[in-house]
FILO-279563 format. One record per residue (C-alpha): residue in one letter; x, y, z. Coordinates in nm, 3 decimals. Example, Ala and Ser with C-alpha at 12.3 -4.5 7.8 and 13.67 -1.06 7.14 Angstrom:
# residues 2
pt residu=A; x=1.230; y=-0.450; z=0.780
pt residu=S; x=1.367; y=-0.106; z=0.714
***
This chain:
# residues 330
pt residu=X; x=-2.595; y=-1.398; z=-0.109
pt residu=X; x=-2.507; y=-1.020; z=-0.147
pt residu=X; x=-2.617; y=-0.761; z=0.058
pt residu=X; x=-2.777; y=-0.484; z=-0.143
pt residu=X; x=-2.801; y=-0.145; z=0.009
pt residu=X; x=-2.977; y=0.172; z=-0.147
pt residu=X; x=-2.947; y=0.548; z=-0.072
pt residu=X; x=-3.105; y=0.833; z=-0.209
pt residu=X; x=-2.922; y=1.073; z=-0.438
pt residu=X; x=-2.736; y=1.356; z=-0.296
pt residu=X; x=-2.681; y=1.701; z=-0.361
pt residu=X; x=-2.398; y=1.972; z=-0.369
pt residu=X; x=-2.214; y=1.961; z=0.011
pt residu=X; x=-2.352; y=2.112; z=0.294
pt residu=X; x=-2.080; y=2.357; z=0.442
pt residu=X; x=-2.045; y=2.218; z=0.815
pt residu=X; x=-2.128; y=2.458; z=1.073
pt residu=X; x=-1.918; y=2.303; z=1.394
pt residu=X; x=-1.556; y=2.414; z=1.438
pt residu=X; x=-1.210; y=2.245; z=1.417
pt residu=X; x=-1.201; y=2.446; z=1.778
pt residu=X; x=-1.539; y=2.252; z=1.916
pt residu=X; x=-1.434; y=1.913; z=1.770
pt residu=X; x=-1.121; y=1.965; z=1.962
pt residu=X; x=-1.315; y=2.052; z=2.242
pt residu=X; x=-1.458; y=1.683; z=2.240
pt residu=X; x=-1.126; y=1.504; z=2.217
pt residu=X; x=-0.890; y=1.382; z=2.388
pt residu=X; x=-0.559; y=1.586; z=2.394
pt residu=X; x=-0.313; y=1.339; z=2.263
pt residu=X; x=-0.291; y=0.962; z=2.163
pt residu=X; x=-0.581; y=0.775; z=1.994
pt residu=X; x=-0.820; y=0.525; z=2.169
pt residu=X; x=-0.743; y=0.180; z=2.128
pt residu=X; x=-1.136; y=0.158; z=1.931
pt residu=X; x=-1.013; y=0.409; z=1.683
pt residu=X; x=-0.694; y=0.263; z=1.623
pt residu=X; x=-0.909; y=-0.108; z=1.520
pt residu=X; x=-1.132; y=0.115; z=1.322
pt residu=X; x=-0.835; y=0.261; z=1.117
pt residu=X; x=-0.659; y=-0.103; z=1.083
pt residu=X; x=-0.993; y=-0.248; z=0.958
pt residu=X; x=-1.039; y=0.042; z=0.704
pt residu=X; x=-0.706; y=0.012; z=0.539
pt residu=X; x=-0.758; y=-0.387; z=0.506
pt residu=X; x=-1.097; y=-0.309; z=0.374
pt residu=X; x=-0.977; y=-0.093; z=0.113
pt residu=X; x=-0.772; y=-0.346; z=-0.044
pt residu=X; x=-0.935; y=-0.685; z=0.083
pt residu=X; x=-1.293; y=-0.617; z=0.014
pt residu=X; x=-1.533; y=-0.721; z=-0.237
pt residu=X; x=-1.766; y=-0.435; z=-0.319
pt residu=X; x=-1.988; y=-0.296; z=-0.641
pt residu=X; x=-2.120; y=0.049; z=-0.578
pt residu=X; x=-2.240; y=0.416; z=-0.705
pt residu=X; x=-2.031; y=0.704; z=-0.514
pt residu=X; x=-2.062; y=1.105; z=-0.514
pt residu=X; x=-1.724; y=1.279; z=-0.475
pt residu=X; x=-1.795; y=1.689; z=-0.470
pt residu=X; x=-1.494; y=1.924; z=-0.416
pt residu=X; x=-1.597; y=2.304; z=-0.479
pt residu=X; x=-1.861; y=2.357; z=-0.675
pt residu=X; x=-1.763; y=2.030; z=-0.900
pt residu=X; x=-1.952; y=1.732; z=-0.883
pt residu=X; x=-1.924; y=1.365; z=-0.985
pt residu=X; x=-2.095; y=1.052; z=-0.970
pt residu=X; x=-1.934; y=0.744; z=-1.039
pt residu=X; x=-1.961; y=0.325; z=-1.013
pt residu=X; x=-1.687; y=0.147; z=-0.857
pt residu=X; x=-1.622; y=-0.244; z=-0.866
pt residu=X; x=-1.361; y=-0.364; z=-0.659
pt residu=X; x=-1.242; y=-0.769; z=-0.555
pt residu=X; x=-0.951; y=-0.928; z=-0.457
pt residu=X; x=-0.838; y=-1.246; z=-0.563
pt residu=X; x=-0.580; y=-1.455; z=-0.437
pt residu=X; x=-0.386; y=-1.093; z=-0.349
pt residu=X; x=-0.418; y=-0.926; z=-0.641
pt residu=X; x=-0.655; y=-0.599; z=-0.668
pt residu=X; x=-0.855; y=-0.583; z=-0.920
pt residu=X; x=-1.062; y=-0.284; z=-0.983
pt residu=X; x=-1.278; y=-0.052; z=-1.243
pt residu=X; x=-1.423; y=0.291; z=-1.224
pt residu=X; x=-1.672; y=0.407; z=-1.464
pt residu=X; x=-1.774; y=0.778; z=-1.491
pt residu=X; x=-2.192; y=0.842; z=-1.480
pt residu=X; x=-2.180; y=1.194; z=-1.566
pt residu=X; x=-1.952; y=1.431; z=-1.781
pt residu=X; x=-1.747; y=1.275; z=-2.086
pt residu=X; x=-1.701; y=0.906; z=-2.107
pt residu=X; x=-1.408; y=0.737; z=-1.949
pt residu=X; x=-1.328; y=0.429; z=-1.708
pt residu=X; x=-1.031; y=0.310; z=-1.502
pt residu=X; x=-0.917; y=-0.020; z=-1.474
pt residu=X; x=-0.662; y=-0.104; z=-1.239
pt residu=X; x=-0.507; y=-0.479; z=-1.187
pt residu=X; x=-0.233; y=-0.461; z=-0.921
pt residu=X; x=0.003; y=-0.159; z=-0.998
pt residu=X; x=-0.087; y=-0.112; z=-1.317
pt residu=X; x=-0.382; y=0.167; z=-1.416
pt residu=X; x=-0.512; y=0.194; z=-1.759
pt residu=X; x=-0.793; y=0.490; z=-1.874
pt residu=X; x=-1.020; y=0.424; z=-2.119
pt residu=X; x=-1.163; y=0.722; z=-2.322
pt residu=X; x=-1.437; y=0.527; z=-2.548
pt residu=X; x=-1.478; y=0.905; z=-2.776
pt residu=X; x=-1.089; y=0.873; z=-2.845
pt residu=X; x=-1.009; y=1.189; z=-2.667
pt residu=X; x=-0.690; y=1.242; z=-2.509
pt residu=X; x=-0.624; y=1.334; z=-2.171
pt residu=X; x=-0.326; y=1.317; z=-1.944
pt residu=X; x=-0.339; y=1.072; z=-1.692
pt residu=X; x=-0.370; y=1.224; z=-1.408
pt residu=X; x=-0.644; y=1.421; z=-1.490
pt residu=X; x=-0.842; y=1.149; z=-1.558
pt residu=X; x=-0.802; y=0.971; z=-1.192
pt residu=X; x=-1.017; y=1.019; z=-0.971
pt residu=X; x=-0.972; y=1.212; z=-0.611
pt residu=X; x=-1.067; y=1.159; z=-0.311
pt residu=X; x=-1.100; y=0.789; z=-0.140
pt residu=X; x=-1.041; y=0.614; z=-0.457
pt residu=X; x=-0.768; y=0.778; z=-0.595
pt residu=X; x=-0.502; y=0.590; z=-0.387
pt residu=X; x=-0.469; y=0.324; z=-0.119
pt residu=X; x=-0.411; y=0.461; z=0.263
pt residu=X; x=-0.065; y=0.336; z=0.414
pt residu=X; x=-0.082; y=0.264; z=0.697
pt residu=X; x=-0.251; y=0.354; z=1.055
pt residu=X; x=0.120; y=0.414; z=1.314
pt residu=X; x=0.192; y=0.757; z=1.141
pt residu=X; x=-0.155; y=0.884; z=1.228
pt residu=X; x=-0.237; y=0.927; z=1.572
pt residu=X; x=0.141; y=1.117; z=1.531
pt residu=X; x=-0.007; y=1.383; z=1.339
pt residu=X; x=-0.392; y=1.374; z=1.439
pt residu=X; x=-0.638; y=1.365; z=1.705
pt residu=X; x=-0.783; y=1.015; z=1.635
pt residu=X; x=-1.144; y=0.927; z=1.794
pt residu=X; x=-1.468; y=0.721; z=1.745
pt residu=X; x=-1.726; y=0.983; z=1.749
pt residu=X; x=-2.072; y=0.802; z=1.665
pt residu=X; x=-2.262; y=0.593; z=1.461
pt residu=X; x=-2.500; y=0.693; z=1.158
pt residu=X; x=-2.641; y=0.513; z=0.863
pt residu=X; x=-2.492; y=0.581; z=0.502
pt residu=X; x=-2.636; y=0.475; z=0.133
pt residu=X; x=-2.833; y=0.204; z=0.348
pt residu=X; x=-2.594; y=0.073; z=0.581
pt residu=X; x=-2.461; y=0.093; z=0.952
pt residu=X; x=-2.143; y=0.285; z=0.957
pt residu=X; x=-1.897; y=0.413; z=1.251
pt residu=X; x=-1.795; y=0.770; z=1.257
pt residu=X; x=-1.448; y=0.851; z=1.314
pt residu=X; x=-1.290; y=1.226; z=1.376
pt residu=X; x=-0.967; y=1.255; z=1.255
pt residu=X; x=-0.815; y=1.606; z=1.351
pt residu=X; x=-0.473; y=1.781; z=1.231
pt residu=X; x=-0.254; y=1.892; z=1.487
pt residu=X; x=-0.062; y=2.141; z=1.239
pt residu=X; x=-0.146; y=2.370; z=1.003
pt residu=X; x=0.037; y=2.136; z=0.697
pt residu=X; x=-0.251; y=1.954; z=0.682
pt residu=X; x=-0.665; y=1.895; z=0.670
pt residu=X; x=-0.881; y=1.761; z=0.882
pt residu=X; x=-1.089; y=1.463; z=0.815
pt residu=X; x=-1.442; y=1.286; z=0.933
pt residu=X; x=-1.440; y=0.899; z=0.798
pt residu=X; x=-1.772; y=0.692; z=0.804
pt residu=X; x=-1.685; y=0.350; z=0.830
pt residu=X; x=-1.901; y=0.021; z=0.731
pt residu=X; x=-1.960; y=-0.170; z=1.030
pt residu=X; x=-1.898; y=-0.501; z=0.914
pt residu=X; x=-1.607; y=-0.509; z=0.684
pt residu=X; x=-1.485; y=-0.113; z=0.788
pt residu=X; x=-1.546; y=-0.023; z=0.452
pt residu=X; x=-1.494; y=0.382; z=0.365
pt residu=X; x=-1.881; y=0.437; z=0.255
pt residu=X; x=-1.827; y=0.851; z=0.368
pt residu=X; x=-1.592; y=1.084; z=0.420
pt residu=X; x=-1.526; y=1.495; z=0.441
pt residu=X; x=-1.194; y=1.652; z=0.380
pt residu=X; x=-1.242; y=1.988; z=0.686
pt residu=X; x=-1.022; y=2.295; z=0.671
pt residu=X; x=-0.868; y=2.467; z=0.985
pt residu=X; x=-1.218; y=2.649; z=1.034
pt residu=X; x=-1.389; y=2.320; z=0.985
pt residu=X; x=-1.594; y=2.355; z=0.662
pt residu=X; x=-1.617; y=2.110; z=0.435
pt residu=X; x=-1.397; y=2.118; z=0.163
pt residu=X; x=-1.401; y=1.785; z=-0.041
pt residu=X; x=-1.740; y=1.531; z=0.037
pt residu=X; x=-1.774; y=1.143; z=-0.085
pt residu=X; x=-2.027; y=0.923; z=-0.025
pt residu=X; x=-2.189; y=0.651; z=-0.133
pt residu=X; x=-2.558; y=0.626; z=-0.230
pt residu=X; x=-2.569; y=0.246; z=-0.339
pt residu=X; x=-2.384; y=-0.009; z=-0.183
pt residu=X; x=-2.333; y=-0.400; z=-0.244
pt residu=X; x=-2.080; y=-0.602; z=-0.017
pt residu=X; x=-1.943; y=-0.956; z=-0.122
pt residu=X; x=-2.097; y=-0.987; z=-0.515
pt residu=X; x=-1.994; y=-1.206; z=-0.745
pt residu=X; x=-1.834; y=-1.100; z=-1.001
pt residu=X; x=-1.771; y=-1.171; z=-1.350
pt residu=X; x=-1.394; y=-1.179; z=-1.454
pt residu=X; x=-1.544; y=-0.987; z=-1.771
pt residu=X; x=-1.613; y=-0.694; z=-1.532
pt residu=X; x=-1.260; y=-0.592; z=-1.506
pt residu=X; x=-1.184; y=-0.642; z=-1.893
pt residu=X; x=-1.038; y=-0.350; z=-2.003
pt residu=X; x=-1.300; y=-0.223; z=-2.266
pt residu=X; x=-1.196; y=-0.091; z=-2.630
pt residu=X; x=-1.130; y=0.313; z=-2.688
pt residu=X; x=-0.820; y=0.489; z=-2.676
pt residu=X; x=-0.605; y=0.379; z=-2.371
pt residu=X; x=-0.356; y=0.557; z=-2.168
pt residu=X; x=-0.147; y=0.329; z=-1.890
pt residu=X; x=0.035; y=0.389; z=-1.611
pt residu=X; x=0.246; y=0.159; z=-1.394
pt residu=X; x=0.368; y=0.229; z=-1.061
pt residu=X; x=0.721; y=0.182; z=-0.950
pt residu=X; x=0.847; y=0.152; z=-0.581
pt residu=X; x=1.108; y=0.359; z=-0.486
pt residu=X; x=1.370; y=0.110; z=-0.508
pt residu=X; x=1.305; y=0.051; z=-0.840
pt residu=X; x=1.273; y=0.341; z=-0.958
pt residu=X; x=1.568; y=0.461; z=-0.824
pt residu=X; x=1.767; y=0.178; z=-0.975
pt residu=X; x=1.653; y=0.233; z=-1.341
pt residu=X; x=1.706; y=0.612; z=-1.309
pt residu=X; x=2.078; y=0.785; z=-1.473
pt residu=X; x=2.160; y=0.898; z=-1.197
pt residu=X; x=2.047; y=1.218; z=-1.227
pt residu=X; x=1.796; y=1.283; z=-0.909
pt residu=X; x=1.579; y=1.559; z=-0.720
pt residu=X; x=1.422; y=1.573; z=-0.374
pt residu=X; x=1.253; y=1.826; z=-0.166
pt residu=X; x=1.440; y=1.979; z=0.118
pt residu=X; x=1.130; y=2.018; z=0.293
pt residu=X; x=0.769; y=1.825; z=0.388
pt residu=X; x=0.588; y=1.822; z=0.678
pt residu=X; x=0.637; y=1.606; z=0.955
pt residu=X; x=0.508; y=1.217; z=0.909
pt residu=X; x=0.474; y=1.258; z=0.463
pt residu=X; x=0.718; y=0.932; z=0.376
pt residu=X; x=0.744; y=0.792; z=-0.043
pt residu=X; x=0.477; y=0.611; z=-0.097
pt residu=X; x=0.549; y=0.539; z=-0.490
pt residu=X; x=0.766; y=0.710; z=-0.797
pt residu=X; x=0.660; y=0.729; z=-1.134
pt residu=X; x=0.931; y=0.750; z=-1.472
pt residu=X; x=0.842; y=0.822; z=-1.801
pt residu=X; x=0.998; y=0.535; z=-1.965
pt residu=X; x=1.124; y=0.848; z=-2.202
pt residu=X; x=1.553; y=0.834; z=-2.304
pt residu=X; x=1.609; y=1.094; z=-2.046
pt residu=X; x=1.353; y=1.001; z=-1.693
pt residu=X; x=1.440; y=1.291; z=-1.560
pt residu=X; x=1.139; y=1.423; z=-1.868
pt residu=X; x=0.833; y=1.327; z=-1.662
pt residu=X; x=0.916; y=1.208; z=-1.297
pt residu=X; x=0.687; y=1.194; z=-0.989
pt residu=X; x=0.671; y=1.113; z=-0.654
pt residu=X; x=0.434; y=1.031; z=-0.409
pt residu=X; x=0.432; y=1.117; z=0.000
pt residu=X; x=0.180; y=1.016; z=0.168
pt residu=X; x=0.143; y=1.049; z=0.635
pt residu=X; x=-0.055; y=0.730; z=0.628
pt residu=X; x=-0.395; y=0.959; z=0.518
pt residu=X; x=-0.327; y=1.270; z=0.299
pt residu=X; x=-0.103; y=1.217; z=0.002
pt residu=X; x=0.082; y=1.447; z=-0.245
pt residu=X; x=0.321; y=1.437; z=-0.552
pt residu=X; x=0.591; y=1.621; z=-0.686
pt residu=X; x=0.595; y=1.609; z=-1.069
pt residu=X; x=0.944; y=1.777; z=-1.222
pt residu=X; x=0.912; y=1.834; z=-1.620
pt residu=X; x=1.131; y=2.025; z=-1.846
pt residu=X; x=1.041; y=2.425; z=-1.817
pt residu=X; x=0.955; y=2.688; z=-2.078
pt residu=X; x=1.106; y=3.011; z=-2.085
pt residu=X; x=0.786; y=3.193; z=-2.027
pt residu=X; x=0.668; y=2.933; z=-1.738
pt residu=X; x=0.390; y=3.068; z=-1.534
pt residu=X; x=0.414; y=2.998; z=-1.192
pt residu=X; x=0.175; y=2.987; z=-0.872
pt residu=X; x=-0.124; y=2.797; z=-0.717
pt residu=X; x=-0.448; y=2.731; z=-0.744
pt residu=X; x=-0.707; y=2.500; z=-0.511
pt residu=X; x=-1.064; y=2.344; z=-0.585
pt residu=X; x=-1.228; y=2.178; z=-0.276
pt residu=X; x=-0.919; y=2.018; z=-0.060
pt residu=X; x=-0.725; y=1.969; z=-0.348
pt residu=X; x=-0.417; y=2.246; z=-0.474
pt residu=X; x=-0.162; y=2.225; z=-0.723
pt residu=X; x=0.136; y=2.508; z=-0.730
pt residu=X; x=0.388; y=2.540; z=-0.954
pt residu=X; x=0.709; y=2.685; z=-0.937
pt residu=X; x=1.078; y=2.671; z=-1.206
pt residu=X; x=1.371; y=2.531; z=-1.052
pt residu=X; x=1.736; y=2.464; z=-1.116
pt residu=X; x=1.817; y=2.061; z=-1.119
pt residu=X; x=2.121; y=1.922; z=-1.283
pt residu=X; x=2.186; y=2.257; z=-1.469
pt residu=X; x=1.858; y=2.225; z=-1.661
pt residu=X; x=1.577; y=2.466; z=-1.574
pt residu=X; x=1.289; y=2.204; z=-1.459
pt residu=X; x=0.888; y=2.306; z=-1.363
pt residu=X; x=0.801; y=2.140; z=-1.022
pt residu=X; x=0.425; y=2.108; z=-0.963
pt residu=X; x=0.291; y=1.953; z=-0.621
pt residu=X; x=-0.060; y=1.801; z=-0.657
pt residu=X; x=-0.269; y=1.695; z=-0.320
pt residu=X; x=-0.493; y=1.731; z=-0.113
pt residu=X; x=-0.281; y=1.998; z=0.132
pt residu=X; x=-0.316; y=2.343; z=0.196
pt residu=X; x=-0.199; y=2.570; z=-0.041
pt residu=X; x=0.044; y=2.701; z=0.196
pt residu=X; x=0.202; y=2.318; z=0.235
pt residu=X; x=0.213; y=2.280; z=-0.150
pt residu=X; x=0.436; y=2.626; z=-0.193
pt residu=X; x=0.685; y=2.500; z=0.072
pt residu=X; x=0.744; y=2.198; z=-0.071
pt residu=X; x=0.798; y=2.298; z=-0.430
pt residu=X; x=0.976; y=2.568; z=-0.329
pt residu=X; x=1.225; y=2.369; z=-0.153
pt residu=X; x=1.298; y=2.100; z=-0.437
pt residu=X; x=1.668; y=2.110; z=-0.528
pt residu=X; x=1.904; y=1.839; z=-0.641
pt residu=X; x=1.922; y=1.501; z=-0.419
pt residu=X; x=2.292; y=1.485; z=-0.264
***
């Protein structure tokens, strides 16, 4: 029998008056309890393990969007499907590494504005890197969309990267609640969900892809990638401590080097590095809504003038470095 839970609807974020400075106050000054570090394991198995069907909220600036999420695994395989509630239509449906969008009016969109941010838009890595790079700690208990959850403080010890508060399902460690915090500890990015069903049973028509215009993406590991590439590579010289590739993407174009990204990830934030070819008249600089940036910048690779964009959910100062610093892989 599922369990059901129901939440009331929620509203733009609430800026959060309590200091990265007075969290720290609270924590320990290095290392993360042994509690926290279960917590953390439990999430990341949840996140790919779990069998949920829900309604989340994911707010960044003054943006807004609702969204239901069905999620199972069977037999190892994640299967998954995201369907917008507000704005234009459009659904995700992911099976393993591949993602395809679904735009039922037959408009097109790239990719990767279509996914989704926050807690849905990747899988974490991993928990060692973590208590590396933040103050780790089980902070309290509270009650989300319905259910009993664990709070968890998760607290940057540099200024490459946010802060985080994680509300945590207390039976399968499920992510039902989270808030991205900048370095004065307002909240910049806020998901959450309002309904809530653990263990339903599910369908296998729920994760047909439906009809409208499709775009797909598969995801290559870096090994693979690598070995289907010409050769001709790129590579920043720079990233903060802890980021690692998580995943790179080619454009299955003649030349890859058209359309490549890759993904870092420090076991909680992630980022990518796109490189495309470059106008003359390429415009470059950064912009940021909620936790999220994007700055580009026109480099030099290979003797061919190439636009480097980093996406994620950095600071804007973290994004600059790192484009700035791409340059040709030795």
């Amino acid at each position: 029998m599922p369990l059901t839970y129901k939440g009331s609807n929620v509203g733009v974020t609430r800026r959060i008056g309590i200091t990265v400075l007075l969290w720290s106050l609270l924590l320990p000054a290095w290392g993360m309890a042994p509690d926290a570090r279960n917590w953390l394991m439990k999430m990341t198995q949840a996140r790919q393990q779990a069998s949920f069907e829900g309604v989340f909220v994911y707010s960044r600036g003054n943006d807004m969007t609702s969204m239901r999420i069905l999620h199972r695994n069977v037999a190892g395989l994640e299967q998954e499907r995201l369907i917008a509630l507000d704005g234009d239509r459009r659904e995700i449906v992911r099976t393993g590494d591949q993602v395809i969008c679904v735009f039922p009016d037959q408009r097109q969109v790239a990719l990767r504005q279509a996914l989704p941010g926050g807690p849905f838009g990747g899988a974490i890595l991993g928990v060692e890197p973590m208590d590396k790079f933040y103050d780790v700690n089980v902070v309290g208990t509270d009650r989300v969309a319905g259910v009993e959850a664990v709070e968890l403080a998760l607290m940057a010890r540099d200024a490459w990267r946010y802060s985080y508060r994680l509300w945590l399902e207390k039976q399968t460690g499920l992510l039902v609640k989270s808030l991205i915090l900048d370095h004065d500890g307002d909240a910049l990015e806020h998901f959450h969900f309002t309904s809530l069903t653990l263990d339903p049973v599910f369908d296998d028509k729920a994760f047909q892809v439906p009809d409208g215009r499709q775009v797909v993406q598969h995801v290559t590991d870096v090994a693979s990638a690598q070995a289907e590439g010409p050769g001709k590579r790129w590579a920043p010289g720079w990233l903060p401590d802890g980021f690692v590739r998580a995943t790179t993407e080619i454009s299955g174009k003649p030349d890859p080097m058209d359309t490549l990204a890759q993904t870092y990830s420090d076991g909680l934030a992630a980022l990518t590095i796109f490189a495309e070819p470059a106008d003359e008249a390429m415009p470059e600089g950064g912009m940021r809504m909620g936790a999220s940036v994007a700055y580009t910048t026109v480099r030099r690779l290979n003797g061919d003038k190439r636009r480097i964009t980093v996406v994620g959910e950095v600071p804007l100062a973290t994004a600059r470095k790192i484009a700035l610093s791409v340059g040709e892989a030795p």
